[in-house]
ZAMARGU-4260 file (C-alpha; in steps of 0.2 Angstrom, whole numbers, plus 5000, padded with zeros to 4 digits):
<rodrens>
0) 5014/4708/4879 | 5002/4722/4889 | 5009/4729/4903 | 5002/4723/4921 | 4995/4731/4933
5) 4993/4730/4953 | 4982/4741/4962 | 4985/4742/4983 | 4973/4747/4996 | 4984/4757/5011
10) 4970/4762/5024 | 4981/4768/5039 | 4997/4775/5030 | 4996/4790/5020 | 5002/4807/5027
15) 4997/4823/5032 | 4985/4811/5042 | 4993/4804/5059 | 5000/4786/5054 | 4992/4771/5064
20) 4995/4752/5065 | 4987/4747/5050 | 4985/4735/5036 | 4990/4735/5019 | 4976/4726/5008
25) 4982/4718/4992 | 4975/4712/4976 | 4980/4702/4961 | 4970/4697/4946 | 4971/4678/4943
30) 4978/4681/4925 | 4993/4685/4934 | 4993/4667/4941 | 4991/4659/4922 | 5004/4657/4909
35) 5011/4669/4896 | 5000/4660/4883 | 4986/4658/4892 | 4988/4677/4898 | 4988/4683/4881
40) 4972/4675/4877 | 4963/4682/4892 | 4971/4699/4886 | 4961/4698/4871 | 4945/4691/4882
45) 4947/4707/4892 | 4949/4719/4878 | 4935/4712/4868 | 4921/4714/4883 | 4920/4696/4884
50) 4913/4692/4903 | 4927/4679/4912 | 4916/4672/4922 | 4922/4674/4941 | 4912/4678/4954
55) 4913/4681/4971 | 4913/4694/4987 | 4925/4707/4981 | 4938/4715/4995 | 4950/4729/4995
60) 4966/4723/4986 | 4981/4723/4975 | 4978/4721/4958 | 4986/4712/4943 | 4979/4714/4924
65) 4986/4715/4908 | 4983/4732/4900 | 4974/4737/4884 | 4961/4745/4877 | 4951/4742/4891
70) 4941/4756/4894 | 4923/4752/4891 | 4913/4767/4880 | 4895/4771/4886 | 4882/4774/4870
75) 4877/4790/4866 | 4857/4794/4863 | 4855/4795/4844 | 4862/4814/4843 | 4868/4822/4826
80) 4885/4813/4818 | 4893/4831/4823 | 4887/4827/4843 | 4893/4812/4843 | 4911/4817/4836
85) 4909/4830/4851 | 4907/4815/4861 | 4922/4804/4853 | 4933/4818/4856 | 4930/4820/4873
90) 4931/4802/4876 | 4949/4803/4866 | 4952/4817/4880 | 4950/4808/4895 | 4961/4792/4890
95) 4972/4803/4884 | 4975/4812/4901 | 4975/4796/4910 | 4988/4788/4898 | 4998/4804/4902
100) 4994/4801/4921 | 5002/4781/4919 | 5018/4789/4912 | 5021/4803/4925 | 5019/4790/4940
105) 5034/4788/4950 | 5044/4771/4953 | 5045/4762/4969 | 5052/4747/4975 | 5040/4732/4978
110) 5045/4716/4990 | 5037/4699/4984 | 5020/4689/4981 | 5008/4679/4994 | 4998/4666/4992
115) 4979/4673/4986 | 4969/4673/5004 | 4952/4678/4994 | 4949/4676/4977 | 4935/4691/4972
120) 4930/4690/4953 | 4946/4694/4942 | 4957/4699/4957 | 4965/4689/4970 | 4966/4695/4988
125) 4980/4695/5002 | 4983/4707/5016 | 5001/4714/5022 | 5005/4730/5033 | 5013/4745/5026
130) 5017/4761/5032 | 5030/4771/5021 | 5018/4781/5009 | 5015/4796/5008 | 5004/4808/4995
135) 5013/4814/4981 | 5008/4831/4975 | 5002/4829/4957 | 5019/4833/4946 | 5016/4850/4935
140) 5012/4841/4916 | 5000/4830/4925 | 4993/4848/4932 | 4993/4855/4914 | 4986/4840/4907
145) 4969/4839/4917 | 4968/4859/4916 | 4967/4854/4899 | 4958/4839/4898 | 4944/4849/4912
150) 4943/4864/4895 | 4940/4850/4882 | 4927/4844/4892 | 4918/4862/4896 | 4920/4863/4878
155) 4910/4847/4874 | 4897/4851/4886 | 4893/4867/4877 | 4890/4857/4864 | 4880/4842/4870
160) 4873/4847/4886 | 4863/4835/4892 | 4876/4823/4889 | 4878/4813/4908 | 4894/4806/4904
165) 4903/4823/4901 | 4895/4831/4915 | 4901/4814/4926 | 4920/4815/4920 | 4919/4837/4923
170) 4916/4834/4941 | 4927/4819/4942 | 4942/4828/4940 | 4936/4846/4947 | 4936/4835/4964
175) 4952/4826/4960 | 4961/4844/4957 | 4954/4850/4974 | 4940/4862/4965 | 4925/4857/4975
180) 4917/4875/4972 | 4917/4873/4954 | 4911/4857/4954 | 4897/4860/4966 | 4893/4877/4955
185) 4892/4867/4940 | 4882/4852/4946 | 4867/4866/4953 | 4869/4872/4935 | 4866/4857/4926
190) 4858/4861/4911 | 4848/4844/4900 | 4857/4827/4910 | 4846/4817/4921 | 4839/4825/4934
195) 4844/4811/4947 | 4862/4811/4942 | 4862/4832/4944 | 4857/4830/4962 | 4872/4815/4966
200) 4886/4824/4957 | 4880/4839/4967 | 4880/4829/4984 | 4899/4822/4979 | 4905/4840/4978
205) 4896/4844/4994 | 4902/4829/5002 | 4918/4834/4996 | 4918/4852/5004 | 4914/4843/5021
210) 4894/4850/5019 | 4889/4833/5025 | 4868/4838/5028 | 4867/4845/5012 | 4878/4832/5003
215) 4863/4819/5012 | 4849/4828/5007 | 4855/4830/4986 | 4859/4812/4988 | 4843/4809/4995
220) 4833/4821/4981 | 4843/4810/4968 | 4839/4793/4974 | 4820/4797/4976 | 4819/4799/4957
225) 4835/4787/4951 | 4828/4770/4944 | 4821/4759/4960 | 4832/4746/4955 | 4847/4754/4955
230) 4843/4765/4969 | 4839/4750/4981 | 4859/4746/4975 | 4864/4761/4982 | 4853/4761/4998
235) 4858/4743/5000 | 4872/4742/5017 | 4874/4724/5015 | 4892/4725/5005 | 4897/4734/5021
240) 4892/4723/5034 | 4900/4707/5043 | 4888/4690/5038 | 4879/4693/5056 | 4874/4711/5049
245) 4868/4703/5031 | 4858/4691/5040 | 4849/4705/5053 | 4845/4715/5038 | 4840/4700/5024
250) 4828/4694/5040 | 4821/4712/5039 | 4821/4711/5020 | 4810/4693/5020 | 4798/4703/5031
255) 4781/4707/5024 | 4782/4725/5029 | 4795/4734/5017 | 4794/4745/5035 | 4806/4735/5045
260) 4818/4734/5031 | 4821/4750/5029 | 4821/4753/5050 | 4838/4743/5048 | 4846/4753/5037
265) 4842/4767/5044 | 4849/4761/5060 | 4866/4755/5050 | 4867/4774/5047 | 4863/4779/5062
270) 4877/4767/5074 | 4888/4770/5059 | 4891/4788/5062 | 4908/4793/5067 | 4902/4807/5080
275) 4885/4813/5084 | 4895/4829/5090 | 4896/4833/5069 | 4882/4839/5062 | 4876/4828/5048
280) 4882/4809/5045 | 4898/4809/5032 | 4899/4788/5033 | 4883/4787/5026 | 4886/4804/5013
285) 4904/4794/5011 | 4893/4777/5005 | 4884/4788/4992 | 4899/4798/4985 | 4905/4780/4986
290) 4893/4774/4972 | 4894/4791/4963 | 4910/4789/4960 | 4907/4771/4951 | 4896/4778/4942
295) 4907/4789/4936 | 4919/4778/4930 | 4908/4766/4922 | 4914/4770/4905 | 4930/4778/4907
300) 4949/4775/4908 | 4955/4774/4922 | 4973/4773/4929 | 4974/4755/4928 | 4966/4756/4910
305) 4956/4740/4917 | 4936/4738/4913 | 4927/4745/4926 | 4915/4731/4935 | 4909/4724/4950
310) 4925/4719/4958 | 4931/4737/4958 | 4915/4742/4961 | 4915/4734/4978 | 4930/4740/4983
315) 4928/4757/4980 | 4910/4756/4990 | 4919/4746/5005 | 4937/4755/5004 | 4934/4772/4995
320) 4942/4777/4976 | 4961/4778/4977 | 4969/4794/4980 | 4988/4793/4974 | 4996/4779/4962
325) 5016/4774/4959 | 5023/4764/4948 | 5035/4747/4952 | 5049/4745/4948 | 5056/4728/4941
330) 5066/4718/4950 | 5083/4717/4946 | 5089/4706/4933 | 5070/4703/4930 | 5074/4712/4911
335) 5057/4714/4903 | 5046/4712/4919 | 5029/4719/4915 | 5028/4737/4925 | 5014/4735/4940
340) 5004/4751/4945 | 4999/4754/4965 | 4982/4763/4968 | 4983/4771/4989 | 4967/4774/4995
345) 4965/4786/5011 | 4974/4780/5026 | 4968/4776/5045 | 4955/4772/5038 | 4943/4761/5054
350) 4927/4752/5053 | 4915/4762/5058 | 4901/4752/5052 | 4892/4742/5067 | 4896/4723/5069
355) 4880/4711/5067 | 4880/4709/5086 | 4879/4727/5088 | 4867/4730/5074 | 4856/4719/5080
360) 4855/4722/5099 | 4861/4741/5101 | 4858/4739/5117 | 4866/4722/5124 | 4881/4729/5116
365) 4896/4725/5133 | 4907/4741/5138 | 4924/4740/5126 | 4920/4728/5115 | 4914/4742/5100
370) 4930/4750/5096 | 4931/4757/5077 | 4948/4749/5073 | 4952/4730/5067 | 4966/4721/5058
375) 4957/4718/5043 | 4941/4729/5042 | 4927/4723/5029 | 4925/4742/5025 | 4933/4757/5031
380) 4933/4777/5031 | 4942/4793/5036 | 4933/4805/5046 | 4939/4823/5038 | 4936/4833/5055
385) 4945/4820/5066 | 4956/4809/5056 | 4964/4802/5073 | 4948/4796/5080 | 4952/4785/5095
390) 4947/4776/5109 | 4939/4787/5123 | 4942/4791/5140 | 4930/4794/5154 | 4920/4787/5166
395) 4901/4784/5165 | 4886/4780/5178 | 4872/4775/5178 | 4856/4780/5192 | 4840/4770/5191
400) 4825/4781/5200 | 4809/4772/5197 | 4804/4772/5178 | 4817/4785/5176 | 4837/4785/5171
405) 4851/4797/5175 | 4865/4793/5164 | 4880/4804/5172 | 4898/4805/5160 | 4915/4812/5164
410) 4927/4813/5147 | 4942/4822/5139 | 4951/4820/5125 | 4963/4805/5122 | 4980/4808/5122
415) 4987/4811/5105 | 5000/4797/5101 | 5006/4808/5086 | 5011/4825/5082 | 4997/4836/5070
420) 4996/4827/5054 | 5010/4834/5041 | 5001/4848/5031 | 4984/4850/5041 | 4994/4862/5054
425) 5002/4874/5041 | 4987/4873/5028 | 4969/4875/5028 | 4967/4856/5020 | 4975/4840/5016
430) 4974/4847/4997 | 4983/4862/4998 | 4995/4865/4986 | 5014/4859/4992 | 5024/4875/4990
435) 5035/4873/4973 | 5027/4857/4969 | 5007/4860/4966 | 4991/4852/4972 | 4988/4834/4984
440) 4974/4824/4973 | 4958/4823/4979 | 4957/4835/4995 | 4951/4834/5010 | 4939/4846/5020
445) 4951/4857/5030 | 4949/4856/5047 | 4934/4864/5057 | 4937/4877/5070 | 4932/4881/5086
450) 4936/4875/5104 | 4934/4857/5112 | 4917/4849/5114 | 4913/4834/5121 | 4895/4825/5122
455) 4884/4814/5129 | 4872/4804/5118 | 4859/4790/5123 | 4851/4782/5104 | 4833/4773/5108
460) 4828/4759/5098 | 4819/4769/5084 | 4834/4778/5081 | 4829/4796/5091 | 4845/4803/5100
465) 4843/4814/5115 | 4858/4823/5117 | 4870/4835/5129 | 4885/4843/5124 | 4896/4858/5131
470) 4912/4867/5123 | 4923/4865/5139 | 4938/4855/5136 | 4933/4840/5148 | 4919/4841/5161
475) 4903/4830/5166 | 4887/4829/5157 | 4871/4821/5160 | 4856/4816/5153 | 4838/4811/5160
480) 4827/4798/5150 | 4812/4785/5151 | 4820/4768/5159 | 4825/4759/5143 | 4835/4753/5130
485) 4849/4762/5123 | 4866/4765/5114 | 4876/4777/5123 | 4889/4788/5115 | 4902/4799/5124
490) 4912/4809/5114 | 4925/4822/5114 | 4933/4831/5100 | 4947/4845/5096 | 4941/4851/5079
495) 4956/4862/5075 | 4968/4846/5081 | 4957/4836/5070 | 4959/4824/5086 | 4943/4815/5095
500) 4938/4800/5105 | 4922/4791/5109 | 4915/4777/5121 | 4901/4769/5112 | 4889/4752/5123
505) 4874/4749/5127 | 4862/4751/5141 | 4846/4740/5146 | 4835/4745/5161 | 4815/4742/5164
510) 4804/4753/5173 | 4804/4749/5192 | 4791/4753/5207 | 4797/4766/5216 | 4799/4757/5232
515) 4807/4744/5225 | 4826/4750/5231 | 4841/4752/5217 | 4860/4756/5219 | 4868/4766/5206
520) 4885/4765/5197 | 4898/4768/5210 | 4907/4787/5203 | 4924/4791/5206 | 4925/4809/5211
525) 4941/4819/5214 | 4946/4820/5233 | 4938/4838/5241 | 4947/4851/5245 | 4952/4852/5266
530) 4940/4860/5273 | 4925/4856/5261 | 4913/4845/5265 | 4909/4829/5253 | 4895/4830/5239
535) 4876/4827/5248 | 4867/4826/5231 | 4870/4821/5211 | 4873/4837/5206 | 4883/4844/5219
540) 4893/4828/5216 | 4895/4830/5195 | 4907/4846/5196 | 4918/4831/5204 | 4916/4817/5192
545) 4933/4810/5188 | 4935/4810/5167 | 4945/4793/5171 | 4946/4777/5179 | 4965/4778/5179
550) 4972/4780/5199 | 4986/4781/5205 | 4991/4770/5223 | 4991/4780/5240 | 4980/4792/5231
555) 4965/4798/5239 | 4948/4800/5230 | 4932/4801/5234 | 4918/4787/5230 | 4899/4792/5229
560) 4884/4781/5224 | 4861/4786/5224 | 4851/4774/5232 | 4834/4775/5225 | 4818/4769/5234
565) 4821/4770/5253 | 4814/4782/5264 | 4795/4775/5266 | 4798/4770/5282 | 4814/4774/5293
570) 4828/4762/5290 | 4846/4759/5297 | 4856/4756/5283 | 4875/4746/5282 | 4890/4749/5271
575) 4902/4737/5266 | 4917/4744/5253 | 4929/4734/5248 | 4946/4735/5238 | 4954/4719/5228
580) 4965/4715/5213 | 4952/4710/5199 | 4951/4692/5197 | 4956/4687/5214 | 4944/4672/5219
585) 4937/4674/5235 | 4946/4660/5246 | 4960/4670/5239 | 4954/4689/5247 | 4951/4677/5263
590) 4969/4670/5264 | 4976/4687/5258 | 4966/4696/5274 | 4971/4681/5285 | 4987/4685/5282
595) 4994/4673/5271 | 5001/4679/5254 | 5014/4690/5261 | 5005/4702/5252 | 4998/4718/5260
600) 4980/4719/5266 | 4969/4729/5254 | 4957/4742/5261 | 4938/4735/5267 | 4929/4748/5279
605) 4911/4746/5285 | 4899/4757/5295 | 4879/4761/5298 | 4868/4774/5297 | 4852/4779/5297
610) 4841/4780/5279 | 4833/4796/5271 | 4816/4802/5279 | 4808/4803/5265 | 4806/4797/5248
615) 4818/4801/5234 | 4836/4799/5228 | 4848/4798/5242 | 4867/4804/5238 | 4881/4796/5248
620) 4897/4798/5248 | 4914/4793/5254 | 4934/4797/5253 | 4946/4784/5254 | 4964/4783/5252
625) 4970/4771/5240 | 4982/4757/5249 | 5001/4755/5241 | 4998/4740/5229 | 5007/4738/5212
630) 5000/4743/5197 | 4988/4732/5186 | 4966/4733/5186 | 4958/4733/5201 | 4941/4734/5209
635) 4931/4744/5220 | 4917/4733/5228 | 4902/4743/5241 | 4885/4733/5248 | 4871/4739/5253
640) 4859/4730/5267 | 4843/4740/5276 | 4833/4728/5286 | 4822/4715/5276 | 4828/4721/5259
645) 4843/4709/5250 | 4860/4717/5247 | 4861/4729/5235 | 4879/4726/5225 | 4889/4738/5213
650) 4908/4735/5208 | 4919/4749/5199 | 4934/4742/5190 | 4949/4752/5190 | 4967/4754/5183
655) 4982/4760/5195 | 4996/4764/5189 | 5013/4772/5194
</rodrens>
C-alpha cells in the first residue's frame, strides 16, 4: 500500500514571527475515510489521471492521499527527440529532489482525528489550534540536492530555452533557497518562454524581495497579455471573500457595464491593503504570487507527491504555498501505519481581505468592528514589514464646517505582547541562514529601516486616498476634505520592530449650510501645564491630543470640542458636561445623583457664555478632573443650547483604569 499523506495549514505559529492566538486548519482526503480495498482502487484512479469526481469550496486543511506516481507531466511542443530527452531528464530532476525532500523530513508526534467539518473536493476539512512549530532550516543533503537539481535545470534551459516549465521549476526553487536576486535576474532574462509567464515569474521574485510596486506592475504587464480567460481567473477576488463579498461583486459582474465590475475589485485591493503607510499593495502582489506559484506546480512533484488541482489550488490562493513540512510518526503499536506528511504555511497569518459588509459600504463600516484577526479566516497573509500587525491605539475626531471635514487623529504604537520575533533581531531576514545548520525555506523580505511613522488616511468611494503621515513616534495628524463618504485608516508602524497597528471605520457626512450650527467629536487633550492657559483654536489644541482613550481615575485632562455655524448674530450659549458609567439608564444617573445607590456622585458641571462675534469655527475647551470611580468604560456626555437652536449632543466613550 502507498504511503499517506496529510498536509496542515498553521497560520499563527511558525517562529521567527511573534506567535499569536491562532488556529490550526486541517485537511484529510476522503480516501482516508474509505476501506483498504476500496483505497487501493482509488490509488490506482489517482495515479492514472482519472477525475474522482468531488467538488466543492476548497479551504485550507490537513491532508490525506495515498502516494504514487502522481505527479502530472505537462506536454512539450513538438521539439527534436534530443529536446524532449532534455526535457524528460529534467523532469526526472525535480521528482527526484522532492523524493529526496520526503526522506530528509523530520518526525513528529501527531494527536488524533476529527470529524470532517468541510468536505472540499478530495480533501476533508477540520480546524484545531496549534502553536508548537517552528521553521526548520533545510538539513545539508537537502541543500546539496536542490544546488544540484537548480544546475540540471540551468543545464536544460541551455538547451530548450523557451521551454516554460523549466524556467517555472528554476525560479521555484531559487525563491524556496532564499535567492530572490537570481531568480529575479533570470526572469528579466528570459530568453524564448511566453512573454506573459516572463513578466509573473518576474513579479514573484520581486514580490519576494519585498519590491511590492514593481512586483504589481510585472504582474500587471503579464496579465494584460496572459489568455483573458485565465487572466479573469487570476483577477477574480471571489475565492477570497465571505458570501456577502461574492454577492457585492457577482451583482457588479451581472452589470451591463464591465466598469463597475472591475470598480469592485479594484476596491477589494484597495481596503485590503495591510498599511497605506507601505508603499505599494503586497496583499494584492501576495494574490498574484499566489497563482504564480500554481502555475508552477501544475505539472510537477511536489512534497506530497499528490496531483496538483483545484482543491490545492484554492488553498494556496486563500492560505499561501506551505513553507516547511514534517513527517508523523505512527502511533505506537500501530506496526505498519502509513507515514503522513504536514505542509506549515506562514504563521499569524490575519484576514486582511474586507468582509461583504465593508466592501460594500466602506463607509457605514461602525468603529472596532474591522479588526484583521478571526478564529477561522476564509483567507489569510503575513505582512513581511509588520508581521505583528495589531489593533490600533488612538483617538480620532471629527469637525463638520459647512461642506468641509476636519478629521483630527492621535495614535502610537501598540504595545508589543511579544518580544522581537526569533531571527528577525539578529539577522537581516526570516531566511537567513541558521549558524551551523543552513538556510529557512522560502525567505522573507528582511525587515525595512528607518524610524516610526504613523498616518492618517481618508479612502473616498472611487478608491482616491488623501493622505498625512509624519516619522514622529506618536503625534496628531489631520486632514482636510470635501464633506463625504469615506474609510478612514490610522496607522502607526516600527519598521525595524516589524511591529504596527491600525484603526480602520468609516465616516458618512453631507454638505451643510453654513449657518446651520454643528458640534464636533469631543477630544481628549492632556491637562495644560500650571500657568498655561487652555487651547483657543484646533490647531493650538492638536499639539494636545491625547493618542488614547485610556484614563486613569482622579486624573485631570482637559476636554475640547468646534462649534461650526454661530456667530451671525450674537448669541448666549449653555454647556451641560456630564460624566457616567456607560450603559447606565437614565432613571439610574437620577437615582444615583439623588443619592440612592450608595455610589459616589459622578462629575456634571454647567455654565453660559456668550457665542463668537463672527462667523467661523469656534474652539472651546475645558479641564476637568476625573472623579474616584472603579475601573470599567465610561462616558463623557457635553450639550450645547443657543437660543432657538435644538441641543447640539456629543458623547466620548472612555476606558479608566487603575
Amino acid at each position: 500500500m502507498a504511503p499517506a499523506v496529510m498536509v496542515r495549514i498553521h497560520p499563527g505559529q511558525l517562529l521567527p514571527f511573534p506567535r499569536f492566538p491562532g488556529h490550526t486548519v486541517h485537511v484529510t482526503s476522503v480516501i482516508g475515510r474509505l476501506s483498504r480495498r476500496v483505497r487501493a482502487l482509488m490509488a490506482v484512479v489517482l495515479a492514472c489521471g482519472i477525475p474522482l469526481g468531488l467538488s466543492g469550496a476548497p479551504a485550507p486543511s490537513t491532508l490525506m492521499v495515498p502516494q504514487g506516481p502522481a505527479t502530472l507531466q505537462a506536454q512539450p511542443e513538438q521539439w527534436p527527440p534530443d529536446s524532449t530527452r532534455v526535457r524528460n531528464q529534467a523532469e526526472s530532476a525535480q521528482e527526484r529532489f522532492e523524493r529526496i525532500r520526503g526522506q530528509t523530513l523530520a518526525y513528529v508526534w501527531d494527536g488524533g482525528r476529527r470529524p470532517c467539518e468541510e468536505r472540499i473536493g478530495r480533501l476533508c476539512l477540520w480546524h484545531e489550534g496549534e502553536d508548537d512549530w517552528e521553521p526548520v532550516p533545510d538539513p545539508p543533503d537537502l541543500v546539496e540536492a536542490r544546488d544540484e537539481l537548480l544546475t540540471t535545470l540551468a543545464a536544460a534551459a541551455d538547451r530548450i530555452p523557451a521551454d516554460d516549465w523549466i524556467l517555472g521549476q528554476r525560479i521555484r526553487y531559487l525563491g524556496e533557497a532564499g535567492r530572490w536576486e537570481d531568480a529575479a535576474r533570470l526572469a528579466q532574462a528570459c530568453r524564448g518562454a511566453a512573454s506573459w509567464w516572463c513578466s509573473v515569474l518576474e513579479g514573484f521574485a520581486l514580490h519576494g524581495m519585498g519590491r511590492y510596486e514593481a512586483a504589481l506592475e510585472r504582474f500587471r504587464r503579464g496579465l494584460e497579455t496572459m489568455d483573458p480567460e485565465e487572466a479573469r481567473k487570476w483577477l477574480d477576488p471571489s475565492v477570497l471573500l465571505d458570501g456577502k463579498g461574492r454577492d457585492v461583486l457577482e451583482d457588479a459582474a451581472e452589470a451591463a457595464d464591465e466598469k463597475e465590475w472591475q470598480e469592485v475589485r479594484a476596491r477589494v485591493w484597495t481596503l485590503a491593503d495591510p498599511l497605506y503607510l507601505v508603499a505599494g499593495n503586497d496583499r494584492e502582489s501576495e494574490h498574484y504570487a499566489r497563482w504564480t506559484y500554481s502555475k508552477m506546480n501544475d505539472g510537477a512533484r511536489n512534497a506530497w507527491a499528490m496531483r496538483w488541482g483545484d482543491d490545492l489550488e484554492e488553498i494556496v490562493v486563500r492560505y499561501g504555498w506551505d513553507r516547511g513540512w514534517e513527517r508523523i510518526r505512527p502511533a505506537f503499536g500501530a506496526a505498519g501505519a502509513l507515514p503522513v506528511v504536514i505542509g506549515h504555511q506562514l504563521p499569524g497569518g490575519k484576514e486582511f481581505t474586507p468582509p461583504g459588509r465593508v466592501l460594500e459600504m466602506p463607509s457605514t463600516t461602525a468603529p472596532g468592528t474591522w479588526i484583521p484577526e478571526e478564529k477561522r479566516p476564509r483567507s489569510t497573509h503575513v505582512p513581511a514589514y509588520a508581521p505583528m500587525l495589531l489593533p490600533g491605539v488612538g483617538q480620532v475626531a471629527l469637525l463638520q464646517r459647512g461642506d468641509s471635514i476636519v478629521v483630527a487623529a492621535a495614535t502610537e504604537l501598540p504595545a508589543n505582547p511579544e518580544t522581537a520575533p526569533k531571527g528577525r533581531a539578529a539577522a537581516p531576514g526570516i531566511g537567513s541562514d541558521v549558524p551551523g545548520r543552513g538556510p529557512i525555506p522560502w525567505p522573507q523580505p528582511a525587515l525595512f529601516d528607518g524610524p516610526e511613522q504613523i498616518g492618517l488616511f481618508l479612502v473616498d468611494e472611487a478608491g482616491r486616498i488623501r493622505r498625512t503621515s509624519t516619522s514622529l513616534p506618536e503625534g496628531t495628524l489631520h486632514l482636510v476634505a470635501p464633506a463625504g463618504k469615506y474609510l478612514l485608516s490610522v496607522e502607526a508602524w516600527d519598521p525595524e520592530k516589524g511591529l504596527a497597528g491600525r484603526i480602520r471605520h468609516g465616516i458618512t457626512t453631507e454638505a451643510l449650510p453654513d449657518d446651520l450650527a454643528t458640534l464636533s467629536d469631543l477630544i481628549l487633550l492632556h491637562s495644560p501645564y500650571p500657568g498655561d492657559a487652555l487651547p483657543e483654536t484646533l490647531v493650538s489644541a492638536l499639539s494636545s491630543m491625547r493618542s488614547s482613550t485610556r484614563l486613569e481615575a482622579n486624573g485631570k485632562l482637559a476636554l475640547g470640542w468646534e462649534i461650526f455655524g454661530l456667530g451671525w448674530a450674537q448669541e448666549n450659549v449653555s454647556f451641560a458636561l456630564s460624566f457616567h458609567e456607560e450603559g447606565e439608564s437614565f432613571f439610574g444617573r437620577i437615582g444615583r445623583w439623588l443619592g440612592f445607590g450608595g455610589r459616589e456622585e459622578l462629575l456634571e458641571i454647567g455654565w453660559s457664555e456668550p457665542g463668537p462675534s463672527k462667523i467661523g469655527p469656534w474652539f472651546r475647551s475645558v479641564e476637568v478632573t476625573i472623579p474616584e470611580v472603579d475601573p470599567g468604560r465610561y462616558v463623557f456626555r457635553l450639550g450645547v443650547t443657543a437660543h432657538g437652536r435644538e441641543e447640539l449632543v456629543r458623547t466620548r466613550a472612555v476606558e479608566i483604569v487603575p
